[in-house]
C-alpha positions as CSV (number, residue, x, y, z in Angstrom):
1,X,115.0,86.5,106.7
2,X,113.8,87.4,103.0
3,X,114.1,90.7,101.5
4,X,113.3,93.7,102.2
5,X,111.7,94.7,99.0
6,X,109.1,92.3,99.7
7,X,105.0,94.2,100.4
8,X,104.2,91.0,103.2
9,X,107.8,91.9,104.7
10,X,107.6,95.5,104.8
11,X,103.7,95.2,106.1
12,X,105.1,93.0,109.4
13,X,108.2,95.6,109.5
14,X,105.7,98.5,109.6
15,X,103.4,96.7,111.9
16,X,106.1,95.8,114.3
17,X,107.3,100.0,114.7
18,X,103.9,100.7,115.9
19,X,103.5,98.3,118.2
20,X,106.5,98.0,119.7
21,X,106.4,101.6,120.1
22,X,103.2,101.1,121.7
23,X,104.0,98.2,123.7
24,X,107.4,98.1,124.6
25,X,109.2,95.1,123.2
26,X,109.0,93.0,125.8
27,X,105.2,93.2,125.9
28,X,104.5,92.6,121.8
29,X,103.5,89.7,120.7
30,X,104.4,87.9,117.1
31,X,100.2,88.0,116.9
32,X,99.7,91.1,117.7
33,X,102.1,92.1,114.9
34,X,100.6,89.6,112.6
35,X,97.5,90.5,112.9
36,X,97.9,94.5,112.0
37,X,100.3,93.5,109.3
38,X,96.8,91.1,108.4
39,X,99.2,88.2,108.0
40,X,98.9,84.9,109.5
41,X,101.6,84.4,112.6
42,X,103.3,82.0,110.5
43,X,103.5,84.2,108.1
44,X,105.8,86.3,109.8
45,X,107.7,83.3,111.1
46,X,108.7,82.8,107.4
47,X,110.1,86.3,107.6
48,X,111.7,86.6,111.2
49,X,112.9,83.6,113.4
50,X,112.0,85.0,116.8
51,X,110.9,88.7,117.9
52,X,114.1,89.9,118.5
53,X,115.2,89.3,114.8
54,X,112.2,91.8,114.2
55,X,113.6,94.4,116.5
56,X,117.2,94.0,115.0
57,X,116.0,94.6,111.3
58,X,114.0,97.4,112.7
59,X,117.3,99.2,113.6
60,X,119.5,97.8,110.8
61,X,117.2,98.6,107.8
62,X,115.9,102.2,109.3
63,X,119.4,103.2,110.3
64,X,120.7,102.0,106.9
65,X,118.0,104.1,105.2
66,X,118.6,107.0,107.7
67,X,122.4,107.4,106.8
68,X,121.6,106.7,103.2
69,X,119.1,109.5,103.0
70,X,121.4,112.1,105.0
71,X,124.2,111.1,102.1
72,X,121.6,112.9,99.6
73,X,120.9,115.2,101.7
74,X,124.3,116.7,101.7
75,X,125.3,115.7,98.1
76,X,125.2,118.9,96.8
77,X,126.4,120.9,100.1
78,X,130.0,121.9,100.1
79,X,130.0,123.9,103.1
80,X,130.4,121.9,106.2
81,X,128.6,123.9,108.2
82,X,125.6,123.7,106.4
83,X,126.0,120.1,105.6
84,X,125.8,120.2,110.1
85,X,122.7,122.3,109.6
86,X,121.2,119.6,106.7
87,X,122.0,117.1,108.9
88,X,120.7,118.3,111.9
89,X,117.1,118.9,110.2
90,X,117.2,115.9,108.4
91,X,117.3,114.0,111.6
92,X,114.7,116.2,113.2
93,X,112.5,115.5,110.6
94,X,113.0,111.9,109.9
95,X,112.2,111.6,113.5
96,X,109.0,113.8,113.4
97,X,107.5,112.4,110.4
98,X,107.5,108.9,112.4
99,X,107.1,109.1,116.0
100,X,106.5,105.5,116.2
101,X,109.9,104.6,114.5
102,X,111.7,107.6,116.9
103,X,110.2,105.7,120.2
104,X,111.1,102.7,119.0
105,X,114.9,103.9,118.0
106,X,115.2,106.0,120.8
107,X,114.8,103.3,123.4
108,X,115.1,99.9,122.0
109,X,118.2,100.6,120.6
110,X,119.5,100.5,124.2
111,X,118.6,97.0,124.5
112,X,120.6,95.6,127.8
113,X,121.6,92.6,125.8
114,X,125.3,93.0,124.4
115,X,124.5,90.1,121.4
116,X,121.7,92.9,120.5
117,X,124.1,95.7,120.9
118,X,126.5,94.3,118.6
119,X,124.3,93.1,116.0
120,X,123.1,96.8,115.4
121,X,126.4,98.4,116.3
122,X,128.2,98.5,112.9
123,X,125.3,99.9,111.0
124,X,125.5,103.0,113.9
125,X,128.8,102.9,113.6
126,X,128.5,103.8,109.6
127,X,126.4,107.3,111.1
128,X,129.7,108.2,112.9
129,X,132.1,107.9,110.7
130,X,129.8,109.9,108.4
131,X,129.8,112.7,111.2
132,X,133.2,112.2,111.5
133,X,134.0,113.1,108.0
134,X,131.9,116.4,107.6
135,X,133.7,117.5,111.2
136,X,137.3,116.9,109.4
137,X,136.6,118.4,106.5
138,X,135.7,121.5,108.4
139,X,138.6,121.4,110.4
140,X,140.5,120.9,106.8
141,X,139.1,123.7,105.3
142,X,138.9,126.3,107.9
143,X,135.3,126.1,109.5
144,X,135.7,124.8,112.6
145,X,138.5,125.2,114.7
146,X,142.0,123.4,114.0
147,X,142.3,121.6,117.0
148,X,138.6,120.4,117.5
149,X,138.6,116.9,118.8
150,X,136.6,114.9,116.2
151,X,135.4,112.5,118.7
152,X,134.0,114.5,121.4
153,X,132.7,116.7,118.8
154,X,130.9,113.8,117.2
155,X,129.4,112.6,120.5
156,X,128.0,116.1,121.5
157,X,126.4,116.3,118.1
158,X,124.6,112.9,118.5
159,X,123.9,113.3,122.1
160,X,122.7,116.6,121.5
161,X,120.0,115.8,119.0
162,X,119.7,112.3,120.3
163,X,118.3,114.0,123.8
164,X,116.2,116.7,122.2
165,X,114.6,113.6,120.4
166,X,113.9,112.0,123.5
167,X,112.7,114.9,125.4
168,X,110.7,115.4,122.4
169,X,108.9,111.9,122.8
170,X,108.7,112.0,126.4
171,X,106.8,115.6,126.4
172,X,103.9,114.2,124.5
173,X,105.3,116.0,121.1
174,X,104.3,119.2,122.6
175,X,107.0,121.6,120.4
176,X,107.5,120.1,116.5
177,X,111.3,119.1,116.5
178,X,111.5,120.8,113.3
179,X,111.1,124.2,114.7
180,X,114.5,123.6,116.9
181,X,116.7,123.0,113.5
182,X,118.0,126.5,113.6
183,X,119.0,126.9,117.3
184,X,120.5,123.5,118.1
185,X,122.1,123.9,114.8
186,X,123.7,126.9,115.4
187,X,124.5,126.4,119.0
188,X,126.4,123.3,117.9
189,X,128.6,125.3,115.1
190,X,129.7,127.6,118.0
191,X,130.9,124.3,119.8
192,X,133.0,123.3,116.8
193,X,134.7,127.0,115.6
């Protein structure tokens, strides 16, 4: 696979979001990729050995850029609680901004096939320990309560917005996710003090 800084690579990449989030995976072809990406199909075979390695960059490079993003996010936040509520709206509208690459995270990611799984797992992984550490500093520094368990309170902050992101795909987009930062974010920081 060649880098990602490359246009033809980045083309196929974009190409692949949309229709895979059109198509499913299972029903995309390499040409129908190629040809919105207006690239030959070898072309893209010079990129990506097989369709899966497309999906798998997918969620490696737009996770990587997710959790690299939500680091700037919250540079210059001290407070925990309103590096939850950064947080919470950056997802919302990282996922908003691109329904196509929401779909496609939203339900590729939960692939059936554990070589898959694993492949994309310790780039997800990298997201939770990031939650992780803005939950124990707020446990360290008196905003949430003392004897909050980090883990569950990790996984009802993902699951919570990972849901309202799917509901939010499979309602046709009807209510912008953006307008739900508030209220999911402060429900969650009742949870946690």
């Amino acid at each position: 696979m060649k880098g990602k800084n490359d246009d033809k690579f980045n083309k196929i990449l974009n190409a692949a979001i949309h229709i895979i989030a059109n198509k499913g995976f299972h029903d995309t072809k390499v040409k129908d990729i190629a040809k919105l990406a207006e690239v030959a199909s070898g072309t893209v075979y010079n990129y990506f050995t097989n369709k899966e390695e497309i999906l798998i960059s997918i969620m490696i490079i737009k996770i990587n850029e997710y959790v690299s993003n939500a680091k700037k996010e919250i540079m210059n936040v001290s407070n925990p609680k309103d590096m939850i509520k950064v947080l919470v709206k950056h997802h919302f509208t990282a996922m908003q901004s691109n329904p196509d690459l929401a779909l496609v995270l939203q339900f590729e990611l939960r692939q059936p096939s554990k070589e898959f799984r694993d492949k994309v797992r310790h780039h997800l992984r990298e997201y939770f320990k990031f939650i992780e550490t803005i939950l124990k500093q707020g446990v360290e520094e008196g905003y949430f309560n003392k004897n909050l368990n980090i883990y569950v309170a990790r996984e009802m902050f993902f699951g919570t917005i990972d849901e309202i992101v799917s509901t939010w795909i499979y309602t046709k987009k009807e209510t912008p996710l953006t307008d739900l930062v508030e209220e999911v974010s402060e429900m969650l920081l009742k949870a946690f003090s």
